[in-house]
C-alpha positions in Angstrom: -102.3 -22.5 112.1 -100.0 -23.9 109.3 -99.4 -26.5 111.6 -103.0 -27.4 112.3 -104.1 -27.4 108.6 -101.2 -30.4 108.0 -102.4 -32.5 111.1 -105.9 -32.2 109.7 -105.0 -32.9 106.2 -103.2 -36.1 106.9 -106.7 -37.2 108.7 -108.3 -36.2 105.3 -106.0 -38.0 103.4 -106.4 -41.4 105.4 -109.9 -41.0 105.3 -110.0 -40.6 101.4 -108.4 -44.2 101.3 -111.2 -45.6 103.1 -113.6 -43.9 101.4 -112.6 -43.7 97.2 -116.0 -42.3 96.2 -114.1 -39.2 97.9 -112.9 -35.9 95.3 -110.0 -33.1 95.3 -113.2 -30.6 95.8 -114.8 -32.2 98.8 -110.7 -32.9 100.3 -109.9 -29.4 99.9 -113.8 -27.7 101.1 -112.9 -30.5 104.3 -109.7 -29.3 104.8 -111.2 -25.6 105.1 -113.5 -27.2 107.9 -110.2 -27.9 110.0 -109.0 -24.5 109.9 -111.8 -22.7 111.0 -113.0 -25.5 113.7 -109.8 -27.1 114.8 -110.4 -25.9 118.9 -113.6 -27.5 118.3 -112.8 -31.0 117.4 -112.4 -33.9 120.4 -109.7 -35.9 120.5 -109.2 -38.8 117.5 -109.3 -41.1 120.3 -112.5 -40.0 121.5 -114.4 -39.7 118.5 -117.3 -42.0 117.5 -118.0 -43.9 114.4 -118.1 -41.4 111.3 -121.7 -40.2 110.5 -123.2 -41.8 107.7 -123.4 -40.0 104.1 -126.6 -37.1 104.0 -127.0 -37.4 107.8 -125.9 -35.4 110.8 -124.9 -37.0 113.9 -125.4 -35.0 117.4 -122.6 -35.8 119.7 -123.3 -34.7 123.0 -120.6 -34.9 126.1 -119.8 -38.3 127.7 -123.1 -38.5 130.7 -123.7 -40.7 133.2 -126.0 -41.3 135.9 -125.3 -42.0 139.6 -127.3 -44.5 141.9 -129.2 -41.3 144.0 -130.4 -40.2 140.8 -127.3 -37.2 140.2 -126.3 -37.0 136.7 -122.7 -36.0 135.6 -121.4 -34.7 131.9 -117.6 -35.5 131.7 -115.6 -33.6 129.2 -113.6 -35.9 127.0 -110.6 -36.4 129.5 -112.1 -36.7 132.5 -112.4 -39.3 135.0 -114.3 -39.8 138.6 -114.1 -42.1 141.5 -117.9 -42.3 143.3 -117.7 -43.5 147.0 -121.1 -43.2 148.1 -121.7 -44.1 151.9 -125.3 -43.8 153.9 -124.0 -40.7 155.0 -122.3 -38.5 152.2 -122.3 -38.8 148.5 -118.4 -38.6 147.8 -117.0 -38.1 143.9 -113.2 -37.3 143.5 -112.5 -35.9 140.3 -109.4 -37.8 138.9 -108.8 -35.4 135.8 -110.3 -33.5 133.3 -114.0 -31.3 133.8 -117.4 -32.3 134.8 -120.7 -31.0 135.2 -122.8 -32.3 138.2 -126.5 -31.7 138.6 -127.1 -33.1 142.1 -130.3 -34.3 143.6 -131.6 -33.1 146.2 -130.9 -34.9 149.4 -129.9 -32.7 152.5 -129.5 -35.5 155.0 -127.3 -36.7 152.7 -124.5 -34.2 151.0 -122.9 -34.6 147.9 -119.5 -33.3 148.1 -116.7 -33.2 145.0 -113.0 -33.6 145.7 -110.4 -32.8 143.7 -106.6 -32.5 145.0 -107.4 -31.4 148.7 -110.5 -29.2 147.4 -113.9 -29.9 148.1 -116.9 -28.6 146.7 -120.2 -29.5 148.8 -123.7 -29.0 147.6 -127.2 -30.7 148.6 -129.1 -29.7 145.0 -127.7 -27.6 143.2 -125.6 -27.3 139.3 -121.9 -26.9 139.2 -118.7 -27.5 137.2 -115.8 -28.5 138.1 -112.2 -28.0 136.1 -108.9 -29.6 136.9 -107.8 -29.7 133.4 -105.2 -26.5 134.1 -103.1 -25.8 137.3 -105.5 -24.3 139.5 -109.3 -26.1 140.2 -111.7 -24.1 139.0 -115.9 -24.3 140.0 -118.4 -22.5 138.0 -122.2 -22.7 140.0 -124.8 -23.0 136.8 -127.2 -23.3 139.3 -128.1 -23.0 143.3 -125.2 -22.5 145.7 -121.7 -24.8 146.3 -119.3 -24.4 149.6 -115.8 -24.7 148.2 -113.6 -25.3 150.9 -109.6 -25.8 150.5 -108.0 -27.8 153.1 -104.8 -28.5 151.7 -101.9 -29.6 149.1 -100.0 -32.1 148.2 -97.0 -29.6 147.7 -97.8 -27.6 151.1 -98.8 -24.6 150.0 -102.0 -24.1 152.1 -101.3 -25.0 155.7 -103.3 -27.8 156.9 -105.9 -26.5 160.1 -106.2 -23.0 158.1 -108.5 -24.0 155.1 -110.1 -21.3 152.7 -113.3 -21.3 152.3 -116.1 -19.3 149.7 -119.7 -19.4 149.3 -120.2 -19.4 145.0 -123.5 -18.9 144.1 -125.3 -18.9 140.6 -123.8 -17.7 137.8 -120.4 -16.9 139.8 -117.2 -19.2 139.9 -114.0 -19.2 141.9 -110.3 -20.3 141.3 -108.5 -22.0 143.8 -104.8 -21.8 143.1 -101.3 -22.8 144.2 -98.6 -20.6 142.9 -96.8 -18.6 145.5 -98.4 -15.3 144.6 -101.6 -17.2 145.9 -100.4 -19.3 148.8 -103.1 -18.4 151.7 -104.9 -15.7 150.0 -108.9 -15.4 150.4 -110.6 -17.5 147.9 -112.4 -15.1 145.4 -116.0 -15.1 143.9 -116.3 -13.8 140.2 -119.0 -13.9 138.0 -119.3 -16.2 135.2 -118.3 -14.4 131.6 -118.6 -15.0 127.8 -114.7 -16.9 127.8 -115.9 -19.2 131.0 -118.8 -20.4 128.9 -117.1 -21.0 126.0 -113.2 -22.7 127.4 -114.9 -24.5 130.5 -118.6 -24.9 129.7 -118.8 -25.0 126.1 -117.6 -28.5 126.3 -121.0 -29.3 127.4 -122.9 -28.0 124.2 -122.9 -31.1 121.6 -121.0 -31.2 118.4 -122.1 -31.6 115.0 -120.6 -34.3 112.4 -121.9 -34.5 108.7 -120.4 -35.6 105.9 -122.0 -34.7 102.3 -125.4 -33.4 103.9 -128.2 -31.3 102.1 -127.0 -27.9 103.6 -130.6 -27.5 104.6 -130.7 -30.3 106.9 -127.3 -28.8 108.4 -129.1 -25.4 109.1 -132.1 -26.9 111.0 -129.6 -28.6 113.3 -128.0 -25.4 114.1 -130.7 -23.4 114.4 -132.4 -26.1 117.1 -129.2 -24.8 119.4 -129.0 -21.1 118.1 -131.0 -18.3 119.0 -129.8 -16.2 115.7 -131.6 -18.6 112.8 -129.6 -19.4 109.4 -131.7 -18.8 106.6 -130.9 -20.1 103.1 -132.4 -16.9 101.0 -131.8 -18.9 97.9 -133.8 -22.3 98.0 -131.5 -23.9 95.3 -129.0 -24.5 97.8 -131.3 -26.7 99.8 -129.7 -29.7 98.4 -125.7 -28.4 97.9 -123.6 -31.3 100.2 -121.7 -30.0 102.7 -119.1 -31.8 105.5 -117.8 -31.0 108.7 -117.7 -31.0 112.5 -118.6 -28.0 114.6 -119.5 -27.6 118.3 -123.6 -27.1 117.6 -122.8 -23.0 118.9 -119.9 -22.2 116.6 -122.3 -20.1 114.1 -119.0 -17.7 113.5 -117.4 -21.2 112.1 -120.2 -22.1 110.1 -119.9 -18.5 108.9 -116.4 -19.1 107.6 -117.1 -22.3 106.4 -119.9 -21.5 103.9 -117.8 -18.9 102.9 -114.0 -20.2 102.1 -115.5 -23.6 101.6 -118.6 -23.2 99.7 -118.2 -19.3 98.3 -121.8 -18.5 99.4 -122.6 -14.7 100.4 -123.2 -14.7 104.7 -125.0 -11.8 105.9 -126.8 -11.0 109.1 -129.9 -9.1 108.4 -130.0 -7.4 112.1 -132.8 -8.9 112.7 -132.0 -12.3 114.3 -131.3 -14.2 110.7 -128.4 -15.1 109.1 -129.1 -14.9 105.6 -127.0 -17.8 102.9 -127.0 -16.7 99.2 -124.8 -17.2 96.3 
């Protein structure tokens, strides 16, 4: 973590010299922001322009549309090659994770490839992750045939391809190792660490930089079944800065408290109560 804090820090500190109107308080309540949000920050790379001062900027994933009307979400390092033809709907997934919500088409298929994998569906909602070793496909909605026909390194023997209905809310891993080689391809259902490591991604994040803390509430609590609730209105107008993935609430948590020294406390009743 030590680690993390001084990566984050030196950020800070170059963004202090382009920004002088910038204090020890707000540097140090911004570094707290990195320690308790660090997994949920993209890549520097990635990441837009800076919001503006009092605003909050809603960052969803990169999205695109296809030409039969399919829309894909692409996580920040991810990368496809469409090849549609009057007969199938081809994507390869180069690297990285996407979401696919197809359109429905069935004289016409609409088939994912990823490193001899292929994951066909005529309307459906999937995912598909290549960002580890194995290929994982989580079914958000409808049904997907995953069908595994092969390696580059060998280790599934071409004319004996696994194959595995997933259906909603299930996913399946295909891997490689040796303690997998031609094993039956398993269906599993989706859990609380799938939707958080490999579909959080999707959920947009949330930059602000010296924002009422009220303003910062309401935009959480648009994503957020369990509501933030400021029990004293003088803290409508305190500035806060940050980014956060819009369902982190247990970062927010930390970050009102270490950065701000506010009192959190869940009522048990579906509010999140903020006093001094």
């Amino acid at each position: 973590m030590t680690t993390d804090v001084l990566a984050h820090l030196r950020i800070l500190t170059r963004r202090r010299q382009r920004r002088r109107v910038l204090g020890f308080s707000f540097a140090f309540a911004t570094a707290l922001v990195a320690v308790v949000t660090m997994l949920q920050y993209r890549p520097v790379a990635m990441k837009p322009a800076d919001p503006q001062i009092g605003e909050v900027a809603v960052l969803p994933p990169r999205q695109q549309v296809l030409a039969d009307g399919s829309y894909v979400e692409l996580n920040d390092l991810a990368e496809i090659k469409v090849d549609y033809s009057a007969a199938v709907r081809r994507v390869e997934l180069l690297r990285g994770a996407a979401h696919f919500t197809v359109a429905k088409n069935p004289e016409r298929p609409f088939v994912v490839v990823v490193n001899g994998v292929s994951v066909q569906a005529v309307g459906t909602a999937f995912c598909v992750d290549r960002t580890s070793a194995d290929i994982v496909v989580l079914v958000t909605e409808g049904q997907v045939a995953v069908t595994d026909r092969g390696h580059a390194d060998g280790e599934t023997t071409p004319g004996q391809p696994r194959q595995v209905l997933v259906g909603k809310g299930s996913k399946t891993m295909v891997g490689y190792g040796a303690n997998v080689r031609n094993q039956a391809l398993t269906v599993l259902p989706i859990d609380a660490t799938d939707r958080d490591l490999k579909l959080g991604w999707r959920m947009p994040r949330l930059d602000f930089f010296r924002t009422p803390l009220a303003e910062v509430l309401s935009k959480f609590n648009h994503y957020n079944e369990q509501r933030f609730v400021l029990d004293d209105p003088t803290l409508a107008e305190l500035r806060i800065s940050g980014s956060l993935r819009a369902d982190k609430t247990e970062a927010l948590k930390e970050l009102l408290r270490l950065g701000l020294d506010l009192r959190v406390e869940d009522n048990g009743a579906g509010e999140i109560l903020i006093r001094r």
